[in-house]
FISELO-426773 format. One record per residue: residue number from 1; residue in three letters; x, y, z of N, C-alpha, C in turn. Coordinates in steps of 0.05 Angstrom, whole numbers. Example, Ala and Ser with C-alpha at 12.3 -4.5 7.8 and 13.67 -1.06 7.14 Angstrom:
BEGIN
   i  aa   n_c1   n_c2   n_c3  ca_c1  ca_c2  ca_c3   c_c1   c_c2   c_c3
   1 Ala    264   -114    156    246    -90    156    264    -66    156
   2 Ser    257    -45    142    273    -21    143    258      1    157
REM end
This chain:
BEGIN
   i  aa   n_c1   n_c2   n_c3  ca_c1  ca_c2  ca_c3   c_c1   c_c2   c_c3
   1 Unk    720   -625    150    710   -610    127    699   -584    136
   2 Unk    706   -565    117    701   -535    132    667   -534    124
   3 Unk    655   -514    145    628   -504    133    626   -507    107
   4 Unk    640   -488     92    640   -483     64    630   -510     42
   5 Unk    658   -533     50    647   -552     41    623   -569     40
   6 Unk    611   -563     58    590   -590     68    567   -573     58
   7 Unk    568   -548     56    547   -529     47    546   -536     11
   8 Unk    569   -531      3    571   -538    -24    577   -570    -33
   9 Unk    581   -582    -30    582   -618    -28    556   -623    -19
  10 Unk    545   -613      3    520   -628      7    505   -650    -11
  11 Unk    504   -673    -17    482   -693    -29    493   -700    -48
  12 Unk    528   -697    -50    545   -702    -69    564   -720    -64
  13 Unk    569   -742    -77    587   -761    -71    624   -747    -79
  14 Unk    636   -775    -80    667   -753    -91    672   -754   -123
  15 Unk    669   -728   -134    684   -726   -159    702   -708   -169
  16 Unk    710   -710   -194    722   -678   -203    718   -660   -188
  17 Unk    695   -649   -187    685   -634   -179    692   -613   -151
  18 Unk    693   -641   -138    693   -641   -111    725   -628   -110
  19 Unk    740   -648   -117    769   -650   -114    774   -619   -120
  20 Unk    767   -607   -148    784   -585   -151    766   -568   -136
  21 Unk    747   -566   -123    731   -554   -108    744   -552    -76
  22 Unk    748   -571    -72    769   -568    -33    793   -559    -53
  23 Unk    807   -563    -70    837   -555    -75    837   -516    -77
  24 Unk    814   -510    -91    809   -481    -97    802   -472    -64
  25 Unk    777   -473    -47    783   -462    -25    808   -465     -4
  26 Unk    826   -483    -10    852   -487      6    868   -465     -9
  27 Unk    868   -449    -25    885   -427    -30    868   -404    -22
  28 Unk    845   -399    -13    837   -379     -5    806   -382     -8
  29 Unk    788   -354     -8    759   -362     -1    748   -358    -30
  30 Unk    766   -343    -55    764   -338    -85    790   -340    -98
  31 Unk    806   -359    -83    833   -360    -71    849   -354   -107
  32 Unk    866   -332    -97    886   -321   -131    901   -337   -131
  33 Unk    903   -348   -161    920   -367   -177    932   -349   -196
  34 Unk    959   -331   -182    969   -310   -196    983   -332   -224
  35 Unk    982   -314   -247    991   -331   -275   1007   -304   -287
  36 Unk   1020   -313   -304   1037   -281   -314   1024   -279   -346
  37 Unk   1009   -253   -345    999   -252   -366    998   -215   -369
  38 Unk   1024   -207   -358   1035   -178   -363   1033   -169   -384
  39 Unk   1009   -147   -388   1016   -141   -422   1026   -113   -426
  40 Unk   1027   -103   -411   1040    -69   -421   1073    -72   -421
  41 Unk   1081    -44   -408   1115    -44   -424   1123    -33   -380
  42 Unk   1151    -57   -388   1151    -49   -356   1165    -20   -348
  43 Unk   1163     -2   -341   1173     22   -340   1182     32   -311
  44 Unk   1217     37   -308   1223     45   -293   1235     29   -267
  45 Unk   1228     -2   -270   1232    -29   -248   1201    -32   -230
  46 Unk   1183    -17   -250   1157    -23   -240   1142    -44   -253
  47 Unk   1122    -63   -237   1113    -76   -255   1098    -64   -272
  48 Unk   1093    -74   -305   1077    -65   -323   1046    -62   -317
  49 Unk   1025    -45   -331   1006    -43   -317    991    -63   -343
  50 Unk    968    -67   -328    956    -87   -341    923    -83   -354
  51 Unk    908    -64   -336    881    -59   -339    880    -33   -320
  52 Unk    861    -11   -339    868     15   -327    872     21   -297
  53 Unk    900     21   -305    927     28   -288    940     17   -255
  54 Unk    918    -18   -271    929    -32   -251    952    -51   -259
  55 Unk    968    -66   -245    985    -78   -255    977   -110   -249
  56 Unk    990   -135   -247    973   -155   -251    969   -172   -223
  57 Unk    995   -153   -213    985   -170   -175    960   -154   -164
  58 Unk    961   -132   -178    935   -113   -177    900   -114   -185
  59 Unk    906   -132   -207    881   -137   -220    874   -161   -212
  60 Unk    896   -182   -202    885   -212   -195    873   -204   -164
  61 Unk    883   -183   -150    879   -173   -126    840   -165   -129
  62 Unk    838   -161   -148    812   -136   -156    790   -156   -166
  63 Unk    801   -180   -168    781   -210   -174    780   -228   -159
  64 Unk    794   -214   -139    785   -236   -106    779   -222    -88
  65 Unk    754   -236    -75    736   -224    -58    743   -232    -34
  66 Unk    767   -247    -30    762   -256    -10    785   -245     20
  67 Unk    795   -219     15    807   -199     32    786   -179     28
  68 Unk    763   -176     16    743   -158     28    723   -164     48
  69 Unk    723   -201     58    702   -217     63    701   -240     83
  70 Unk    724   -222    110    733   -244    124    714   -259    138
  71 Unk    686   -259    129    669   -270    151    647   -281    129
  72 Unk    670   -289    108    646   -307     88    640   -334     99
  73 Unk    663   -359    107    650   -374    129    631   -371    141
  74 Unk    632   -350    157    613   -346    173    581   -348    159
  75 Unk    580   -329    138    563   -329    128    554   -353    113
  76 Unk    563   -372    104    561   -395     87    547   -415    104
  77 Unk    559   -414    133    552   -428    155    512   -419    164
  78 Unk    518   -395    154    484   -382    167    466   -382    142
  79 Unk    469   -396    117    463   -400     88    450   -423     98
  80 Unk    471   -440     98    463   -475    107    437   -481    128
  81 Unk    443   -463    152    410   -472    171    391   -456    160
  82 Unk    397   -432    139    376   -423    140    365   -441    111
  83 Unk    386   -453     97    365   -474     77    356   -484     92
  84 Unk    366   -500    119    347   -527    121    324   -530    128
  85 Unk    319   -502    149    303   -489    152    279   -490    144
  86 Unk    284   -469    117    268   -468     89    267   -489     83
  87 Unk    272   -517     79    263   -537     69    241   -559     86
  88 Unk    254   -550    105    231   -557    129    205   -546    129
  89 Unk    200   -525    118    176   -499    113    168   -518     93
  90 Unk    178   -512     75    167   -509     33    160   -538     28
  91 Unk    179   -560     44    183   -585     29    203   -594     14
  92 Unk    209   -620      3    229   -619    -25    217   -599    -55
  93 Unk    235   -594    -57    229   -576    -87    225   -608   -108
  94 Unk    211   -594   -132    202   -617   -153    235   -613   -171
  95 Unk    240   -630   -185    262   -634   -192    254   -647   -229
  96 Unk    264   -623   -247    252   -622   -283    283   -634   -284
  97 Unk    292   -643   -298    308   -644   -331    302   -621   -351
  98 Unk    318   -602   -355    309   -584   -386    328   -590   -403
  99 Unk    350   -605   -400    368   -614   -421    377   -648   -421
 100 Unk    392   -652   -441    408   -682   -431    431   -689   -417
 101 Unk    441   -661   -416    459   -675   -396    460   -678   -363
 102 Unk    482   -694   -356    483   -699   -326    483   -666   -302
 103 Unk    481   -643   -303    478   -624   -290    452   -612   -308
 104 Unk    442   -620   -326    426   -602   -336    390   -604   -326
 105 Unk    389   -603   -300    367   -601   -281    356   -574   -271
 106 Unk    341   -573   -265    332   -553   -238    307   -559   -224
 107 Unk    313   -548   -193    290   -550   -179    274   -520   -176
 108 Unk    248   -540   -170    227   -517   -168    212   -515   -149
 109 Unk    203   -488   -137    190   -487   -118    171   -480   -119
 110 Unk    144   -484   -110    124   -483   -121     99   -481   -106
 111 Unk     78   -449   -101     61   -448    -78     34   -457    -84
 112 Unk     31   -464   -103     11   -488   -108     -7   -480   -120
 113 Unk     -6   -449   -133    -31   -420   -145    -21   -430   -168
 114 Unk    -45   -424   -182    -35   -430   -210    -32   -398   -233
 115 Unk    -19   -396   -251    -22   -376   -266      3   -353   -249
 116 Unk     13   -374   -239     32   -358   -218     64   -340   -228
 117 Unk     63   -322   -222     93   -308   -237    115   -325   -227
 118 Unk    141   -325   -243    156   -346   -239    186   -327   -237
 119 Unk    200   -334   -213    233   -315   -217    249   -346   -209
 120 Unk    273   -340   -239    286   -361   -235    318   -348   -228
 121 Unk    328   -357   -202    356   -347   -207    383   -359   -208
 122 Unk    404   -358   -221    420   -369   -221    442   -363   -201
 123 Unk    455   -387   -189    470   -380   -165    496   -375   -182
 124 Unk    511   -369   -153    552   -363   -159    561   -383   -156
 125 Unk    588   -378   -151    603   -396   -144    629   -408   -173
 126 Unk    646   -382   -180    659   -369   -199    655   -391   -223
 127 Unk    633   -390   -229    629   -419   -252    640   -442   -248
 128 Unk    651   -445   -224    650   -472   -222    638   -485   -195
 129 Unk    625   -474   -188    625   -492   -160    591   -484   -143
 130 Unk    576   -507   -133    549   -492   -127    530   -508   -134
 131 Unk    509   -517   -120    488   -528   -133    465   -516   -120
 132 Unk    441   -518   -148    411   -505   -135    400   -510   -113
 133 Unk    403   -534   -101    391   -542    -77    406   -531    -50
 134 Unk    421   -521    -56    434   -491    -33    419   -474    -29
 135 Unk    402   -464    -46    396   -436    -40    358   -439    -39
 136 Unk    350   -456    -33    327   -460    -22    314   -436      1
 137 Unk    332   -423     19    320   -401     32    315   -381      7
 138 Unk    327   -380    -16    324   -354    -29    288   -358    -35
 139 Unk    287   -383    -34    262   -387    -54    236   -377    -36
 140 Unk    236   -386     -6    208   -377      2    198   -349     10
 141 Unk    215   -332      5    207   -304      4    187   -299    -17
 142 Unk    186   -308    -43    176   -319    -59    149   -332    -65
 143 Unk    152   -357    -59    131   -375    -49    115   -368    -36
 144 Unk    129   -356    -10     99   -345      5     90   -325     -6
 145 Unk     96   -309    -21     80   -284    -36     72   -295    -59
 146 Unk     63   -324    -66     51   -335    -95     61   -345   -110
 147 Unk     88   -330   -111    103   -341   -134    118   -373   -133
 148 Unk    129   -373   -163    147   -400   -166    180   -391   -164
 149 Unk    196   -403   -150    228   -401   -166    238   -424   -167
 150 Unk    250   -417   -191    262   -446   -207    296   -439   -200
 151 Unk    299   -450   -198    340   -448   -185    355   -477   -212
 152 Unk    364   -472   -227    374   -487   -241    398   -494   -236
 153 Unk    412   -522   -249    436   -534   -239    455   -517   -269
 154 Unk    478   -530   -265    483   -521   -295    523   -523   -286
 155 Unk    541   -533   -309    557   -547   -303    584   -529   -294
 156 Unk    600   -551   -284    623   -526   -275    647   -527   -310
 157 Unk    656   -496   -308    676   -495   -328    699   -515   -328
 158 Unk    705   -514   -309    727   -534   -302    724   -565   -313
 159 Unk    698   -574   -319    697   -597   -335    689   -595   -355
 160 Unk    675   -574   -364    663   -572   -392    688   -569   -415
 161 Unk    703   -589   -433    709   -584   -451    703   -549   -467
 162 Unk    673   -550   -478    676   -523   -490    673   -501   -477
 163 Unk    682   -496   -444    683   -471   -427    653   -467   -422
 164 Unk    660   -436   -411    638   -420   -405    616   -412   -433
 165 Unk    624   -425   -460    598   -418   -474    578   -442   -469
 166 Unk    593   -466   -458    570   -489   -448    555   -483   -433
 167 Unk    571   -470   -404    543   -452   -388    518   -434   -393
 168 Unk    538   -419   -418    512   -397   -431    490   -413   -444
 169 Unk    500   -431   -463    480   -450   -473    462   -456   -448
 170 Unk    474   -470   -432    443   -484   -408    438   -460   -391
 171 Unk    452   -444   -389    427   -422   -363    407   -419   -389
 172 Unk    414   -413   -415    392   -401   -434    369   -426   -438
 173 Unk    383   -451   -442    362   -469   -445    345   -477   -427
 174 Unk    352   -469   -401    341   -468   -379    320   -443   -380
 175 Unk    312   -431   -387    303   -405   -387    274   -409   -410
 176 Unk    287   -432   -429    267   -432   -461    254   -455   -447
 177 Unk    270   -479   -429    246   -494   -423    228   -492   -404
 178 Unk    232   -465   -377    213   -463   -356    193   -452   -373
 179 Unk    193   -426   -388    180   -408   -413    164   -441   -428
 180 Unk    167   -452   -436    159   -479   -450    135   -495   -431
 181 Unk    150   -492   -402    129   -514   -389    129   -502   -355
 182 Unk    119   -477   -365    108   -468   -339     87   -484   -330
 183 Unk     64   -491   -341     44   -493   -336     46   -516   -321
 184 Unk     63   -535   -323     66   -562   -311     66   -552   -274
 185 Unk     79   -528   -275     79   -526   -237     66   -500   -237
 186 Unk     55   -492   -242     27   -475   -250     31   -443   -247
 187 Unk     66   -448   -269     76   -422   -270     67   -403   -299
 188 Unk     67   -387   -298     50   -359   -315     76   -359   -345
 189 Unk     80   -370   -361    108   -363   -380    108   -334   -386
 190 Unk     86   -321   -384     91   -288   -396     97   -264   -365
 191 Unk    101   -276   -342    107   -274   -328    139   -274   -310
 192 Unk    161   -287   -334    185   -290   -326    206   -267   -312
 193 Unk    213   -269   -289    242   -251   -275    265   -276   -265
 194 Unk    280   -253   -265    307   -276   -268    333   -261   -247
 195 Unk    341   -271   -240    360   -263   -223    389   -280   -220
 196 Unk    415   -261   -213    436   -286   -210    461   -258   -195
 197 Unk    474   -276   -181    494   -266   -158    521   -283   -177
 198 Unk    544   -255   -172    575   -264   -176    568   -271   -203
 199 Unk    585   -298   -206    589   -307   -231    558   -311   -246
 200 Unk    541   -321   -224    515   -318   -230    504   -292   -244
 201 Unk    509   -278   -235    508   -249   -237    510   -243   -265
 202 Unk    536   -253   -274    546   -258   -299    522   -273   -322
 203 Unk    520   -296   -313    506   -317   -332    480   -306   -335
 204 Unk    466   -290   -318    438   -265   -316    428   -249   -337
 205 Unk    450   -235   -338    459   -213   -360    466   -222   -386
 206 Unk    484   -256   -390    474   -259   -417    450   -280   -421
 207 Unk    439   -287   -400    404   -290   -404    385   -268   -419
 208 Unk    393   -246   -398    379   -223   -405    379   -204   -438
 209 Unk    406   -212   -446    421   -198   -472    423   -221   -496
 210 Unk    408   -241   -488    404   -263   -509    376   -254   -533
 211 Unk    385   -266   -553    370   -256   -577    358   -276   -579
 212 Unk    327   -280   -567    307   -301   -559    292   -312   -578
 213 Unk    293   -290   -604    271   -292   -633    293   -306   -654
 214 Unk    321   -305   -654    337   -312   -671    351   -348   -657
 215 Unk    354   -349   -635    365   -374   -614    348   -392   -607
 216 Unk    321   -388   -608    306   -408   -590    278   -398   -601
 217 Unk    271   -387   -616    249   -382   -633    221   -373   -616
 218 Unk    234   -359   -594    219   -347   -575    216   -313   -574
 219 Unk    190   -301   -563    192   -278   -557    203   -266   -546
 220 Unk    220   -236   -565    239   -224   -552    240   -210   -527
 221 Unk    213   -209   -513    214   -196   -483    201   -224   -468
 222 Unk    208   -244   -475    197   -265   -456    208   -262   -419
 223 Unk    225   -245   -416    237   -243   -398    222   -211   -387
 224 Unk    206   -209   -366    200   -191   -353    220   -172   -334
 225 Unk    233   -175   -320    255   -163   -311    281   -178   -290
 226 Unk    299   -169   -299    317   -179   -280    336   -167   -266
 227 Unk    349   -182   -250    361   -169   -222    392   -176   -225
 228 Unk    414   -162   -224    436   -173   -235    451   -162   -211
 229 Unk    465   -174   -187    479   -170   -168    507   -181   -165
 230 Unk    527   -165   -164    550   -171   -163    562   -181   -189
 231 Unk    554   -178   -208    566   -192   -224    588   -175   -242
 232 Unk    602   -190   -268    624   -178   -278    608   -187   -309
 233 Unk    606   -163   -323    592   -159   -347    607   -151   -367
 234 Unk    644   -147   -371    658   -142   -390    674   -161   -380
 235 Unk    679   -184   -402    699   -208   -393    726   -196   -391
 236 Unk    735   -180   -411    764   -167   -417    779   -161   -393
 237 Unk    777   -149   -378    793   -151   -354    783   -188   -339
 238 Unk    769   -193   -341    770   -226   -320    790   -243   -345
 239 Unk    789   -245   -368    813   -253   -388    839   -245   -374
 240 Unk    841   -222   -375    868   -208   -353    882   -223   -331
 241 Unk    858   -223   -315    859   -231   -293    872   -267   -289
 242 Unk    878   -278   -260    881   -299   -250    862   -312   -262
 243 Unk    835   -308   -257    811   -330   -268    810   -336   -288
 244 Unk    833   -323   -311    827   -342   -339    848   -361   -337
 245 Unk    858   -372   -310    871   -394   -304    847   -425   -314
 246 Unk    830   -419   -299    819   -438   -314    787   -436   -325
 247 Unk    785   -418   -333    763   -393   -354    775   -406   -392
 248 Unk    796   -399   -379    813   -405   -417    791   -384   -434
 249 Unk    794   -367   -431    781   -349   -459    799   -339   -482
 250 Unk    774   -347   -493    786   -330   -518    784   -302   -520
 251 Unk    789   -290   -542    776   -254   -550    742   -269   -561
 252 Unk    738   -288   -574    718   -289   -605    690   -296   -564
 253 Unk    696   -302   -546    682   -322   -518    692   -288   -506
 254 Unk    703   -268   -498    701   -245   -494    676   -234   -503
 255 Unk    679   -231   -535    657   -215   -541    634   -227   -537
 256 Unk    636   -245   -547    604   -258   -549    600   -257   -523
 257 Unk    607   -266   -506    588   -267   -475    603   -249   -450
 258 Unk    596   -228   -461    605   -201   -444    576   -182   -448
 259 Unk    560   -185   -434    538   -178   -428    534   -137   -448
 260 Unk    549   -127   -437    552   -101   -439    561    -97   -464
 261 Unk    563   -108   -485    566   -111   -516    546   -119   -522
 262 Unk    522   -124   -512    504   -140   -527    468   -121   -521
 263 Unk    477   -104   -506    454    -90   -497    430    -80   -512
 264 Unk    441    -84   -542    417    -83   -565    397    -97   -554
 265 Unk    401   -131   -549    385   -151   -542    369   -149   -519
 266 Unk    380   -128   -499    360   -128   -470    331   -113   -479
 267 Unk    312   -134   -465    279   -113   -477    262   -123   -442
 268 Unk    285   -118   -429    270   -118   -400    288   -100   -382
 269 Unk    262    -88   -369    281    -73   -338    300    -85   -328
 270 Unk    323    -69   -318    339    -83   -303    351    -73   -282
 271 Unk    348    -86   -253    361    -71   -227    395    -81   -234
 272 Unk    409    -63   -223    436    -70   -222    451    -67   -189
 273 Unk    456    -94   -179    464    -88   -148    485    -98   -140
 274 Unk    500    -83   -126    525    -85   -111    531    -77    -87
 275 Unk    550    -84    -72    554    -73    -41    578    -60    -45
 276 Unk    582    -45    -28    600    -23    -15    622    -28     -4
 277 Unk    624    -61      8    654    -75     16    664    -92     -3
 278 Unk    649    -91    -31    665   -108    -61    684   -100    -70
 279 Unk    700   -116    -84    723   -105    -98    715    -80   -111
 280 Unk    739    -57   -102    727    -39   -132    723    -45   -158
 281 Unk    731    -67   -164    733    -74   -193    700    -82   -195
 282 Unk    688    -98   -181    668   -104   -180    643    -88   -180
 283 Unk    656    -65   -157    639    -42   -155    639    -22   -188
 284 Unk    661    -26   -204    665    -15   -228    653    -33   -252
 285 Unk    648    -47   -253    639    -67   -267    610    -64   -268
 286 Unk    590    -59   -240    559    -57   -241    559    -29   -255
 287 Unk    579     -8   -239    563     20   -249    567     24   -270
 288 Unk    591      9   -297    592     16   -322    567      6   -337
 289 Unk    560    -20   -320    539    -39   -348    512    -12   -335
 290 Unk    509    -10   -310    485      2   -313    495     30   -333
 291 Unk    512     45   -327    510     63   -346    512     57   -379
 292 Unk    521     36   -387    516     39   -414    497     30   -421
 293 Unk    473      8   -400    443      6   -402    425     33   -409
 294 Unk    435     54   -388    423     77   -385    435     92   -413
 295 Unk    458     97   -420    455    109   -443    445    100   -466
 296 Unk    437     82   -472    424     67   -489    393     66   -493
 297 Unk    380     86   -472    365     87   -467    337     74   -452
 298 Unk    350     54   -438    338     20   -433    333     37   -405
 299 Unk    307     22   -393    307     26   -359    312     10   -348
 300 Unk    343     21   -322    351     15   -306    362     21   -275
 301 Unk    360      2   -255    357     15   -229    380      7   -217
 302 Unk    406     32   -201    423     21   -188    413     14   -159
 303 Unk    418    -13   -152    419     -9   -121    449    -13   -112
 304 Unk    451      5    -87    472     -1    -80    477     -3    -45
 305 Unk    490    -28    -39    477    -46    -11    502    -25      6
 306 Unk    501    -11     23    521     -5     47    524    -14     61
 307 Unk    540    -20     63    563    -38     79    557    -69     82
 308 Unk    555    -75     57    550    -94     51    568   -108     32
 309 Unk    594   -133     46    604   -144     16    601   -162      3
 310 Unk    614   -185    -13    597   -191    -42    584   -224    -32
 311 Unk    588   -225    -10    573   -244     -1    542   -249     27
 312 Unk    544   -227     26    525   -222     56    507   -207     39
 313 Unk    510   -194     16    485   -179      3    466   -201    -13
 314 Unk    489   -222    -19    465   -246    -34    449   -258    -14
 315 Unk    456   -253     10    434   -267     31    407   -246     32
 316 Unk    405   -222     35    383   -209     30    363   -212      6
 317 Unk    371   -225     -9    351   -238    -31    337   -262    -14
 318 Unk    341   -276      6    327   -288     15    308   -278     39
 319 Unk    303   -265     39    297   -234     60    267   -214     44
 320 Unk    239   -215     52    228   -210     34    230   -173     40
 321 Unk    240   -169     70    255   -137     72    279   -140     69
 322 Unk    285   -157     62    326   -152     53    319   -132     20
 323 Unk    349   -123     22    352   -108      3    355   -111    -23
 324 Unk    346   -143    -28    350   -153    -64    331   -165    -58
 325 Unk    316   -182    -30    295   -187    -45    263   -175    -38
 326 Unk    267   -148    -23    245   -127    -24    244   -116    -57
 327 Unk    269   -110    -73    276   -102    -87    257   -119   -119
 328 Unk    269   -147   -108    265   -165   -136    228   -168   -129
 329 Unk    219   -172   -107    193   -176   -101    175   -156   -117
 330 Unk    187   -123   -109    173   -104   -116    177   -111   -149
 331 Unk    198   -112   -159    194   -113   -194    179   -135   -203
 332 Unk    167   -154   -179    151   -167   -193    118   -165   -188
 333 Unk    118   -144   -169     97   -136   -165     80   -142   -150
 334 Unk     96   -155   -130     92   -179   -112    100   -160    -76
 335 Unk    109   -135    -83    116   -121    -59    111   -124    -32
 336 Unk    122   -128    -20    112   -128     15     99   -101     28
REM end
């Protein structure tokens, strides 16, 4: 079993899960499941272009990270001791239920202050694959500066019948029940930051662009600020793309949870971060949502990691001088 796996399987027996989980890294490390979904006019014995003025071996090219990232192993491998690490420090995290179903958990970490600000973030792992108890180093950067982070579970697309709007449903319900019962691990509710990497990255932004007074009968800035790294915030090209191999979107699952359509709803700061060895597509993807944040007149902060690609920059969130999480610390006021 490669690093990869044992890092992500960890404390997991064999299921679905699992299976299409080793079958997806055996084609690569975001491995392309080219599908033919050519939509322009082919001109000249060229292939047709597909999304500005790429064509579709081009765009499935531009949604895998994993010829920018030959040393993601590597890195996955230096994830794993540095959880165990961190768990060896902190302890086991406490472990809530916020929904009924079988992934609908998260763990919490918790420095024992009460009235304490709380950043919850959601991991990657292209909506399907990943669990919270991975990323336990992210948490004590954190911890030791007071705070709580809540790391939520939340299910893969690949089994959910109704797609990626099932996910949006639980990262959000996840979000209304820490806000609900902070006080239980002696977290602050008017205090919330939120953070999420890759596909995480994704699920962040429609945390952040959720309409909190109309959905869940909560205050519309319940969310203090958040940190959105690497992620892809206009679904319309990932529809395009290989990943709506098994994404299955619709246009009606486009609009609705494409972050950057919805920016009425953001009423919190937002950093926007990416590295310098990401896909360009990726790298095109942060600087549009921040700029149509910024024209909209909302405050927002680009960071941008050098020489850094889309997997070695999520490790600096566990880093209280790394570059996301000096970054997320300072917006919580919590600065080193």
């Amino acid at each position: 079993m490669s690093t990869k796996d044992k890092f992500e399987n960890s404390g997991k027996g064999t299921s679905r899960r699992n299976i299409l989980q080793a079958a997806s890294w055996a084609v690569g490390a975001c491995g392309v499941l080219p599908i033919a979904r050519a939509s322009g006019q082919q001109v000249g014995g060229e292939a047709p272009i597909v999304w500005l003025g790429m064509n579709q071996e081009e765009l499935d090219a531009a949604y895998d990270q994993s010829a920018y990232a030959s040393n993601r192993e590597q890195i996955v491998e230096q994830e794993m001791l540095s959880n165990q690490a961190s768990i060896a420090r902190l302890g086991q995290s406490e472990r809530f239920a916020y929904g009924a179903g079988a992934t609908e958990s998260l763990e919490v970490y918790s420095s024992g202050r009460e009235n304490a600000p709380i950043h919850i973030h959601f991991h990657g792992g292209t909506w399907r694959f990943g669990a919270a108890r991975n990323f336990a180093y992210m948490a004590e950067p954190f911890v030791r500066k007071g705070a709580v982070m809540v790391i939520p579970d939340f299910s893969s697309v690949v089994e959910e019948d109704g797609g990626l709007p099932v996910l949006a449903r639980q990262v959000r319900e996840a979000v209304a029940w820490t806000y609900r019962n902070a006080e239980r691990f002696g977290g602050n509710p008017e205090r919330i930051y939120v953070s999420g990497h890759s596909s995480g990255g994704h699920l962040v932004a429609v945390v952040l662009t959720t309409d909190w007074p109309r959905t869940f009968n909560l205050p519309e800035n319940l969310i203090k600020g958040g940190l959105c790294i690497s992620g892809m915030f206009d679904l319309e090209p990932v529809q395009l793309s290989w990943r709506d191999s098994y994404l299955h979107l619709t246009d009606d699952v486009v609009e609705a949870l494409s972050p950057q359509r919805h920016i009425d709803h953001l009423n919190a700061p937002v950093i926007i971060a990416n590295g310098t060895l990401e896909t360009p597509e990726f790298q095109r993807q942060a600087k549009d949502f921040a700029a149509a944040i910024e024209v909209r007149g909302k405050p927002v902060q680009r960071l941008i990691g050098a020489g850094y690609n889309h997997f070695e920059i999520r490790v600096t969130l566990g880093n209280p001088y790394g570059l996301l999480g000096y970054a997320a610390l300072e917006q919580m006021g919590l600065g080193v």
